[in-house]
PLY file of the C-alpha trace (Angstrom):
ply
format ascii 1.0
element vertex 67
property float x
property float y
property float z
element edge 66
property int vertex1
property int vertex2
end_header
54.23 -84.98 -177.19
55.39 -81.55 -176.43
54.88 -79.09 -179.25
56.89 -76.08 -178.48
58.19 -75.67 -182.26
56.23 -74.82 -185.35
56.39 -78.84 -186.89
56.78 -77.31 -190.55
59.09 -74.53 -189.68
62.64 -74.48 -190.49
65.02 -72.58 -187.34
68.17 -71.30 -187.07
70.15 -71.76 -183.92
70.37 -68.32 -182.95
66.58 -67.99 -182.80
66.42 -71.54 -180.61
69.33 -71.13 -178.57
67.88 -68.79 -176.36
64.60 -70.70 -176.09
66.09 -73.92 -174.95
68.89 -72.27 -172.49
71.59 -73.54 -174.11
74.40 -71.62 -176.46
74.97 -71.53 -180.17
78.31 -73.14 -179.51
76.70 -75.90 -177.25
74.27 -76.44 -180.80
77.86 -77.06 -182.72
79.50 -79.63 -180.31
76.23 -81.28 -180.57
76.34 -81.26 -183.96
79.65 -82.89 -183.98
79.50 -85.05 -181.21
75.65 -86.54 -183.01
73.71 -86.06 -179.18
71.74 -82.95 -180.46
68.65 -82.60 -182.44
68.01 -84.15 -185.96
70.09 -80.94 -188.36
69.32 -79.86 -192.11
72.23 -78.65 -193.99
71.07 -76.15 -196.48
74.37 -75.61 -198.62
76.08 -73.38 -195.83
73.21 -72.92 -193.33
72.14 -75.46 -190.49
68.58 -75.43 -190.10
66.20 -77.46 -187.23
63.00 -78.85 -188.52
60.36 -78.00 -186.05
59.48 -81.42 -185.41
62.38 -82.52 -184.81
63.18 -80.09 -182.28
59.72 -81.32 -180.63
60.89 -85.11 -180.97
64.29 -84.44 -179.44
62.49 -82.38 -176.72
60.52 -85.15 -175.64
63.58 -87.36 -175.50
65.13 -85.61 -172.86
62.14 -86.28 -170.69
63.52 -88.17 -167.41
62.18 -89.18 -163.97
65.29 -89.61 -162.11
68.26 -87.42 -162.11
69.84 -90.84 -162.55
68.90 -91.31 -165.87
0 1
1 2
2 3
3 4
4 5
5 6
6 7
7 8
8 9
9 10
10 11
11 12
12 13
13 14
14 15
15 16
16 17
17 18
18 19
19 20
20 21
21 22
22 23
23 24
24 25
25 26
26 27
27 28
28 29
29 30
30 31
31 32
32 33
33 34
34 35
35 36
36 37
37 38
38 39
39 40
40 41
41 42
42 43
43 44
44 45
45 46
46 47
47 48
48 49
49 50
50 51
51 52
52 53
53 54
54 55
55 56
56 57
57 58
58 59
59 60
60 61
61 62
62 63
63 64
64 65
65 66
């Protein structure tokens, strides 16, 4: 299991954007298209559980770029 995340911590996705490579408007669609990681909505905010980021890291493991 990867552990790249603080399990316990709660992120924002303008601190993990940049880590992962991908935008803060890539984090929304994924949000509303479900195909991101696991959200928390905290009456306005969206934060990432730590853990979950680590889970949903270690589903996009693959060993063929056919997958």
């Amino acid at each position: 299991m990867v552990t790249v995340f603080e399990s316990t911590r709660l992120y924002g996705q303008k601190e993990i954007a940049p880590l992962l490579g991908k935008s803060e408007a890539w984090f929304e669609r994924a949000r509303w298209a479900g195909t991101g990681p696991a959200f928390r909505k905290i009456g306005r905010s969206v934060r990432y559980l730590g853990a979950d980021l680590n889970a949903w890291l270690d589903q996009q493991a693959r060993k063929s770029t056919s997958a």
